[in-house]
C-alpha positions as CSV (number, residue, x, y, z in Angstrom):
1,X,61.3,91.8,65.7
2,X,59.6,88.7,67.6
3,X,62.6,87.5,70.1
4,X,63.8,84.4,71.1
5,X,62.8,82.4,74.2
6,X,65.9,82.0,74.9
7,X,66.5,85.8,75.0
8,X,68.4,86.7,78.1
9,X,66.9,89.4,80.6
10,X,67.4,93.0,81.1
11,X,64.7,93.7,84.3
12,X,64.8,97.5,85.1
13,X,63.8,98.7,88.4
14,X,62.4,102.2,89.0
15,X,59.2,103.8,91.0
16,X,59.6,106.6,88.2
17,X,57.3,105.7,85.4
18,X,58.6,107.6,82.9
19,X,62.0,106.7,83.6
20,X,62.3,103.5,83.0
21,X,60.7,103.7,80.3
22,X,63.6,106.3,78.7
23,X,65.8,103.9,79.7
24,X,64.2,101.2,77.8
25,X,64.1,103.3,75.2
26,X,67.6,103.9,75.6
27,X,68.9,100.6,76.1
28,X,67.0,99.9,72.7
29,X,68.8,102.2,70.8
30,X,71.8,100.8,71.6
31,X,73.6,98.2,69.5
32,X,74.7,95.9,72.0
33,X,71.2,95.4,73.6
34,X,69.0,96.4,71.2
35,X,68.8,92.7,69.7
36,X,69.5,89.4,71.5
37,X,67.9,91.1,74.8
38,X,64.7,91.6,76.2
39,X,64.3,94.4,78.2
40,X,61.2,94.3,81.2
41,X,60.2,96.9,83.7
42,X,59.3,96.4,87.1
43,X,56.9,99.0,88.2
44,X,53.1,98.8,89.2
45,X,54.1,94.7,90.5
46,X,57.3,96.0,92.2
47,X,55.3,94.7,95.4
48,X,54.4,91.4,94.1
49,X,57.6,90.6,93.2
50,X,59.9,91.7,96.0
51,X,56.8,90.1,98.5
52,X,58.3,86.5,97.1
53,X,61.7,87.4,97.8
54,X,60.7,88.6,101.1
55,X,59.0,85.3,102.0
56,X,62.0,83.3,100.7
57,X,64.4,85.7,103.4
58,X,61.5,85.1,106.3
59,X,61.0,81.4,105.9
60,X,64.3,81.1,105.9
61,X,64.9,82.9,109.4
62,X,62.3,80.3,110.5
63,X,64.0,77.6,109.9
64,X,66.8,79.0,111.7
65,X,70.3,77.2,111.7
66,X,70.9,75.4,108.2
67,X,69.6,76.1,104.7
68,X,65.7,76.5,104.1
69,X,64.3,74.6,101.2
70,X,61.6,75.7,98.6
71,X,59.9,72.9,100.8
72,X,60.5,74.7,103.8
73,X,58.7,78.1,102.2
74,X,55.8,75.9,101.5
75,X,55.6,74.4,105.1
76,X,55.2,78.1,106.4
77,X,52.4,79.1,104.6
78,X,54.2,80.7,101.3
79,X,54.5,79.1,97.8
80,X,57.6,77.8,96.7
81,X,56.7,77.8,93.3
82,X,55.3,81.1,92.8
83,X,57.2,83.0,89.7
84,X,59.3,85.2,90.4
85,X,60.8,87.9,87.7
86,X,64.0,88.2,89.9
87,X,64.8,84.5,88.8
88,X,64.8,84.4,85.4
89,X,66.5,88.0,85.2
90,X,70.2,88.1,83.7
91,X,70.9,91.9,84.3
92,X,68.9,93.9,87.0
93,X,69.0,97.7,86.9
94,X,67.8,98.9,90.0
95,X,67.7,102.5,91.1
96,X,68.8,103.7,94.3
97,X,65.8,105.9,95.4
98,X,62.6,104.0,95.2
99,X,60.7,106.3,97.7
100,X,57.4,106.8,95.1
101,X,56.7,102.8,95.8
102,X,54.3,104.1,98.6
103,X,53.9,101.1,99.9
104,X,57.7,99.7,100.3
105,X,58.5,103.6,101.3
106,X,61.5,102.1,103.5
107,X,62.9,100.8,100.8
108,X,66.3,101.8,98.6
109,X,67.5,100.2,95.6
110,X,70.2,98.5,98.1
111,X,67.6,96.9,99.9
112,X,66.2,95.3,96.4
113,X,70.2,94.9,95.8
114,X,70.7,92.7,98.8
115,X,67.2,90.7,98.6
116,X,67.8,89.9,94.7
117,X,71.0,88.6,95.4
118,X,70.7,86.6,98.3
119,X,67.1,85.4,97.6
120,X,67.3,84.8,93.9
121,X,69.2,83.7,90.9
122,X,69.8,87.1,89.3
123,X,72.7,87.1,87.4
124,X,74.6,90.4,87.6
125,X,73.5,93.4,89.7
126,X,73.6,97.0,88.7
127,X,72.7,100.1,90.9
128,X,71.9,103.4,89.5
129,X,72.5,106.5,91.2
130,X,73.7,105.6,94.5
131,X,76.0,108.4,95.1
132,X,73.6,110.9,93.1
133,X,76.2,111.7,91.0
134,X,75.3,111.0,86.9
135,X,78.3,110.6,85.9
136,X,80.8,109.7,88.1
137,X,84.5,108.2,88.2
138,X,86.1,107.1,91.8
139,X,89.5,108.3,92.2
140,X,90.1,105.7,95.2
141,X,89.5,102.8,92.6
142,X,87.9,101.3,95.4
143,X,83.8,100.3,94.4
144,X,81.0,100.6,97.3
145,X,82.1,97.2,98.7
146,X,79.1,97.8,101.5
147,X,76.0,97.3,97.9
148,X,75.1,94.2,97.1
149,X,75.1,95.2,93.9
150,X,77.8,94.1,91.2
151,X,78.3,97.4,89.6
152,X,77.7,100.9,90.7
153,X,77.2,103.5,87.8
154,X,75.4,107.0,87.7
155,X,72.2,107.1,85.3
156,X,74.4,109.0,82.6
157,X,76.4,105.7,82.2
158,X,73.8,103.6,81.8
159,X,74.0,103.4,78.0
160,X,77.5,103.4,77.6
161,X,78.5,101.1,75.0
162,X,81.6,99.4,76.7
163,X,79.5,98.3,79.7
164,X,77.5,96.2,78.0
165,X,80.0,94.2,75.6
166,X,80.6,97.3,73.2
167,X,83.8,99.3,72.2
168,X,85.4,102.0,74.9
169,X,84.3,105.3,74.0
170,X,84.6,108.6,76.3
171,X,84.6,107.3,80.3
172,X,85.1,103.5,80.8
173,X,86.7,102.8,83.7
174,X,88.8,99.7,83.4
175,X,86.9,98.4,86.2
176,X,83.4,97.8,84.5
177,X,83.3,94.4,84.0
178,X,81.0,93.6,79.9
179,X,77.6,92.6,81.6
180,X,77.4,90.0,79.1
181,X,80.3,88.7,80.3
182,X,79.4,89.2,83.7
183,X,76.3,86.9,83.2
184,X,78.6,83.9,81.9
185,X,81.0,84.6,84.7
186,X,78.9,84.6,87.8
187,X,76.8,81.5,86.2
188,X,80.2,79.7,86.6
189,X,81.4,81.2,89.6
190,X,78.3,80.0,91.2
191,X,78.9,76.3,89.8
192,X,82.3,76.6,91.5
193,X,81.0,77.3,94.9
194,X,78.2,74.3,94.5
195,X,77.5,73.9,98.4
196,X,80.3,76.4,99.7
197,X,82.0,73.6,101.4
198,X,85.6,74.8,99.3
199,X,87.8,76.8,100.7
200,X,87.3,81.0,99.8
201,X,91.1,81.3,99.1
202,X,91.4,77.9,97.3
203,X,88.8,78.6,94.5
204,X,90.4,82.5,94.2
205,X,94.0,80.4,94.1
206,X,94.8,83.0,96.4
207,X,96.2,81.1,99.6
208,X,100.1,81.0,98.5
209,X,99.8,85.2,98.8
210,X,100.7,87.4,101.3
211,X,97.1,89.1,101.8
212,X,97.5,92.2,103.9
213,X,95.9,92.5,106.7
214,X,93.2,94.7,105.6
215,X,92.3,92.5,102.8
216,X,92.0,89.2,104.4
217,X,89.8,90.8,107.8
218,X,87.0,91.8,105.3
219,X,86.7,87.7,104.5
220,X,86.9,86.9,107.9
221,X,84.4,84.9,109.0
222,X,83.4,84.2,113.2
223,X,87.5,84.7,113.9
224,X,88.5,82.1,111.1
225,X,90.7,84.0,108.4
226,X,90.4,81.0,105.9
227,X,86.5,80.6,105.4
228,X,84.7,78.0,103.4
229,X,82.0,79.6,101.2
230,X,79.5,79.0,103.3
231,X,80.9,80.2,106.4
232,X,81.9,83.1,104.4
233,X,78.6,84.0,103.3
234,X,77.3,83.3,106.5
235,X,79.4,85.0,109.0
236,X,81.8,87.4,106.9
237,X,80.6,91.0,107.3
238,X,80.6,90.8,103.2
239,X,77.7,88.2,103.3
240,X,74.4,87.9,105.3
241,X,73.4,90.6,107.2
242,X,71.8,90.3,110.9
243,X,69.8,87.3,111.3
244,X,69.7,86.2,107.9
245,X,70.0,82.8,106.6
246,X,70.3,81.4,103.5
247,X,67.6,79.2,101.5
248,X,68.5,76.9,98.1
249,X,70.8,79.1,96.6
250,X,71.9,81.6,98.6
251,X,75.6,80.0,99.2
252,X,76.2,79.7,95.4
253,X,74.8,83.2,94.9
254,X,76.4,84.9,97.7
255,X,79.5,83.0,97.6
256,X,80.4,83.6,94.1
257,X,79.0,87.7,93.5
258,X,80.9,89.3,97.5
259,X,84.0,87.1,96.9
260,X,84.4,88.1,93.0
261,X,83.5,91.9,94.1
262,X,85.9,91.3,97.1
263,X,89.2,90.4,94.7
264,X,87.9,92.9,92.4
265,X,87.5,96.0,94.8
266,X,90.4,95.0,97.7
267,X,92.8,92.9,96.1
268,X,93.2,94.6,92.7
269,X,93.3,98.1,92.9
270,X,96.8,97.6,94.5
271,X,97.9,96.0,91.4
272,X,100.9,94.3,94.0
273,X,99.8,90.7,94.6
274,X,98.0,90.1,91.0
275,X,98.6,92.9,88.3
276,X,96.8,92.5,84.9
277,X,98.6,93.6,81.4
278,X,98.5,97.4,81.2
279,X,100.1,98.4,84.5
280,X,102.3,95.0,83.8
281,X,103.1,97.0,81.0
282,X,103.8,100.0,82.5
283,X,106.0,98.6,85.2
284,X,107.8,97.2,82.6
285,X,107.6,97.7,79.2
286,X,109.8,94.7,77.9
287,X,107.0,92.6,79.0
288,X,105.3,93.8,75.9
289,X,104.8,91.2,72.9
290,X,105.9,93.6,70.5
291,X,107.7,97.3,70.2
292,X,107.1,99.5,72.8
293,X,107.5,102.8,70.5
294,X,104.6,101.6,69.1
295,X,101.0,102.5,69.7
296,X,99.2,99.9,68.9
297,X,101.1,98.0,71.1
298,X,99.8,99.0,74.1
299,X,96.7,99.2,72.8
300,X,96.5,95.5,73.1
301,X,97.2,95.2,76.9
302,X,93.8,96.6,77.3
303,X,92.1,93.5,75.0
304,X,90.1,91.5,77.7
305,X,89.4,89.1,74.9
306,X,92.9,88.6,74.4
307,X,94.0,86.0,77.6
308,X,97.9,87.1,76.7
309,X,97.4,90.1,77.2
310,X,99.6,91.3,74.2
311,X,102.1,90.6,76.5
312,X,105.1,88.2,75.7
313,X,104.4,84.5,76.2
314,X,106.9,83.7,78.6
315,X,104.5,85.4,81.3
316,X,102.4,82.2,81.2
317,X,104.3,80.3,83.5
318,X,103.1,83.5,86.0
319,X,99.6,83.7,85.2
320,X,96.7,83.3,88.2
321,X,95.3,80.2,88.2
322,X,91.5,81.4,88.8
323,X,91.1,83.2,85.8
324,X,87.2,83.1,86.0
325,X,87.3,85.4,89.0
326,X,88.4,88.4,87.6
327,X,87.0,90.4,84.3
328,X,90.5,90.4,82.7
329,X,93.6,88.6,82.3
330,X,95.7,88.6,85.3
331,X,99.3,87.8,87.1
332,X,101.4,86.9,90.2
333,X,103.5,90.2,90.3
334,X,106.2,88.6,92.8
335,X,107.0,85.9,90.3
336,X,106.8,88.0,87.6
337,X,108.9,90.5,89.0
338,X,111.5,88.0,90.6
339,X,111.8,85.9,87.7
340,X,115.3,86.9,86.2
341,X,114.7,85.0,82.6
342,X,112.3,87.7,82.0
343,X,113.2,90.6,79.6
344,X,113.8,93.9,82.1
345,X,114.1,92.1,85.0
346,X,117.8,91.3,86.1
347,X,118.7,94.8,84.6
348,X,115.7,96.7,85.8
349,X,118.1,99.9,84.5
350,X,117.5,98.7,81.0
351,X,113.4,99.2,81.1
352,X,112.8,101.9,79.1
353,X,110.8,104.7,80.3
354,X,107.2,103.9,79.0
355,X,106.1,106.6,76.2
356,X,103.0,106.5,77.6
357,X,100.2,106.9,80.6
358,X,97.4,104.1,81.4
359,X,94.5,106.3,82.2
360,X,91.6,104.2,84.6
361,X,88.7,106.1,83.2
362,X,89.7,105.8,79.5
363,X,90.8,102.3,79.7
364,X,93.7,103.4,77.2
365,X,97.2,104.6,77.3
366,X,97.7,108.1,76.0
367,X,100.6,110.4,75.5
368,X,102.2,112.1,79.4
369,X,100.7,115.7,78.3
370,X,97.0,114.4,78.1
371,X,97.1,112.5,81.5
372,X,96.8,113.9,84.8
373,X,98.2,112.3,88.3
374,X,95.8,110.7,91.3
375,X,96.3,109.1,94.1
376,X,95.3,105.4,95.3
377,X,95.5,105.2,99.3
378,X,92.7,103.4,100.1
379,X,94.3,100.4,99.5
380,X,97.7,98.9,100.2
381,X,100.1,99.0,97.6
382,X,103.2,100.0,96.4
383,X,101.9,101.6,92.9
384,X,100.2,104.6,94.4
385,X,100.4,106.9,91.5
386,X,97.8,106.8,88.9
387,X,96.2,108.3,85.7
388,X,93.4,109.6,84.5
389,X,92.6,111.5,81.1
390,X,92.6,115.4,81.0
391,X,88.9,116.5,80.2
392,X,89.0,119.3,78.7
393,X,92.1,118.4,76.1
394,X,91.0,118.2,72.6
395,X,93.3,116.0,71.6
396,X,91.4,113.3,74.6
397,X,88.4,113.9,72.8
398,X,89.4,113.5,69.3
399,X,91.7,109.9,71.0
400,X,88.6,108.7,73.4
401,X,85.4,109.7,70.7
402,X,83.7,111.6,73.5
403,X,84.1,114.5,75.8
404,X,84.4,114.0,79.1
405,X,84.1,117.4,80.5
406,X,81.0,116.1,82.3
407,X,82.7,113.4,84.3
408,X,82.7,113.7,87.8
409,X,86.1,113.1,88.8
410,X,86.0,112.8,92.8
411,X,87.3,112.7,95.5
412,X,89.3,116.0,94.0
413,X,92.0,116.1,96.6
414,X,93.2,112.5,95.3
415,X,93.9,114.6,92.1
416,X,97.9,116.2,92.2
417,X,98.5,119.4,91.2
C-alpha cells in the first residue's frame, strides 16, 4: 500500500544489518504501526547523517555564549540546509551498542540519543538494550534519568502493542508513555517552552509544591533552584553536557524532553505531591466513580484516554494544571487528601479496604493472591509499598493475555518475601 506524505516517521538505528531489518519486519506486523507509519533504517548512511548533527553541536561551540543559527553553521564552513533524517523523524529507535559502525567505533546509542535530541527535531526517543536485558521491568520505578533518550525498553519489548497506542497485554509498565502520544505531546511541550525564557516550575505548575530536596537539586541550574528553560537546559546537569551549546532549537527540544522525563522519573514515582487515578484509587477507594466491589471499576482508573480518571467528578477542583506534561491524568494529593467534602476523607476509618492490587508492570488491578510486594526507595515518598504481577500464576496469564515468566523483574532484593 503506497503511504501518505504525510505519514509520520519510524527511523530505526542499528549497525546490525539483519536486525533492523527483523525489526521492521516486526513493527510491520503489528497493527498499530503497520499502516499510518513509515518505517526507515539507518544503516550504511549512519555516518552521513550523524556527521550533520555533529556539525550543528561544533558550530555551535564556535559561536560560544548564545544560540548558533543555521546561519551560523553556514558561516563555519558546514551547510545549514543539508537534509537531515533525524529531522523529519517522529520515533527514533536507536540501539545501545553500535560498535560494528567501524568508523564512529566510539560511539553508543546514548551518544546518538543525546546528539538527536539536542541537535535535531526528533520527536520521541527510544533506546534499545541499554541494560542488555530483553525484557526487563525496574523495580525502583525510577527510568535511566542519565539517557537522553525518552524511553528505555529491552529489544523483546519493542513490539509490544501498548507502547505504541495499542491495548495492554502481558508486561506494560504503567510508565510507557503511547509513542503516538508521545509525538503530539513533545510537539506541544516544545511550543510551550518557545525561547525557554518561562519559568521550569511555572509551565510544570509545580511551584506551589513542596519539592524535596532531592527532586528540585536535579533542576538546579548554576546555584538557582528556579531555572528558566533555558538556563535549565543550559546549566542543569539534566541538559547540555560539557561545553555544549545550543543552536535553533535546542532550548525547545531540550527544555520540553529532560523536564517532562524529569516529572516523570523523580516526581512521580512517589505518587505524594501529584498521584494519578489508580494509586488515587487505592489510597482511597470512595474516590472511585462507581462501586468499588466491582471490577470494571478499577479497570477504568487505568483509561489514559479518560481525563476523569473514572474517578468521581468532585476531584476536578484537585486536578494539576499542566496536564500536557505527564502521559496520564493526574492530581494534587495534599488537596485531595485534606479536602474533607471528599467521600473517605473526614472518616478515613470508613475507606474500605480495596479488593484489589495495582500491579506497575501489568498496568491493571488484580486480585491480593496474584500480586506480589516491592519496594520503592529510590525516591521520596510515603507510599513505599508496591505491586507487581506473579509470573508464573495461571490465573495472571489467562487476566494479562501473555506470560510473563520471561520478564526480568530486577533489582530482586526490592522484591519482599
Amino acid at each position: 500500500m503506497e503511504r501518505a506524505l504525510s505519514d509520520p516517521v519510524i527511523l530505526i538505528c542499528d549497525d546490525q544489518e539483519d536486525r533492523r531489518a527483523h525489526w521492521k519486519h516486526d513493527l510491520e506486523q503489528l497493527e498499530e504501526t503497520g499502516s499510518g507509519w513509515e518505517i526507515q533504517l539507518l544503516g550504511e548512511d549512519f555516518g552521513r547523517e550523524l556527521d550533520v548533527l555533529r556539525d550543528r553541536e561544533l558550530a555551535a561551540r564556535e559561536v560560544g555564549d548564545g544560540k548558533a543559527t543555521r546561519e551560523d553553521v553556514r558561516i563555519h564552513g558546514r551547510d545549514p540546509a543539508r537534509p537531515c533524517k533525524f529531522d523529519h523523524t517522529a520515533v527514533l529507535l536507536v540501539d545501545y551498542d553500535l560498535l560494528c559502525f567501524e568508523s564512529n567505533g566510539w560511539l553508543t546509542g546514548e551518544n546518538v540519543a543525546y546528539l538527536a535530541r539536542c541537535y535535531s527535531t526528533c520527536q520521541a526517543i527510544v533506546s534499545v538494550n541499554l541494560t542488555a536485558q530483553a525484557n526487563p521491568f525496574d523495580l525502583t520505578l525510577v527510568d535511566h534519568l542519565d539517557s537522553f533518550a525518552d524511553v528505555n525498553i529491552g529489544e523483546a519489548q519493542l513490539t509490544a502493542r501498548a507502547l505504541w497506542g495499542g491495548p495492554r497485554h502481558g508486561l506494560s509498565p504503567w510508565s510507557w508513555p503511547s509513542l503516538p502520544a508521545l509525538v503530539e505531546a513533545h510537539r506541544e511541550r516544545v511550543a510551550q517552552v518557545a525561547d525557554g525564557g518561562g519559568k521550569l516550575l511555572d509551565l510544570l505548575a509545580l511551584r506551589d509544591l513542596s519539592l524535596p530536596r532531592q527532586v528540585r537539586q536535579l533542576i538546579e541550574a548554576d546555584g538557582e533552584n528556579d531555572p528558566t528553560f533555558e538556563r535549565f537546559v543550559q546549566r542543569s546537569e539534566l541538559g547540555l553536557r560539557g561545553v555544549d551549546r545550543p543552536w535553533d532549537d535546542t532550548i525547545g527540544q531540550v527544555g520540553a524532553a529532560r523536564a517532562a522525563k524529569w516529572l516523570e522519573t523523580v516526581v512521580l514515582p512517589a505518587q505524594d505531591l501529584l498521584a494519578d487515578a489508580p494509586h488515587l484509587a487505592q489510597r482511597n477507594p470512595l474516590l472511585l466513580a462507581g462501586d468499588h466491589r466491582d471490577q470494571e471499576v478499577w479497570d477504568r482508573t487505568t483509561q489514559r484516554d479518560d481525563s476523569t480518571g473514572g474517578l468521581t467528578s468532585d476531584l476536578e477542583r484537585h486536578r494539576h494544571r499542566a496536564p500536557d506534561w505527564a502521559n496520564r491524568p493526574l492530581w494534587r494529593w495534599a488537596d485531595v487528601n485534606g479536602d474533607n467534602r471528599l467521600p473517605g476523607v473526614a472518616a478515613p476509618w470508613d475507606r474500605p479496604e480495596p479488593p484489589l492490587l495495582f500491579c506497575e508492570d501489568v498496568s491493571r488491578f488484580l486480585p491480593a493472591e496474584c500480586a506480589r510486594q516491592f519496594v520503592v526507595d529510590d525516591v521520596p515518598t510515603s507510599l513505599p509499598t508496591r505491586y507487581v504481577a506473579k509470573p508464573d500464576d495461571p490465573h495472571v496469564t489467562e487476566i494479562v493475555g501473555e506470560g510473563l515468566t520471561s520478564v526480568q523483574y530486577g533489582p530482586r532484593t526490592r522484591l519482599t518475601l
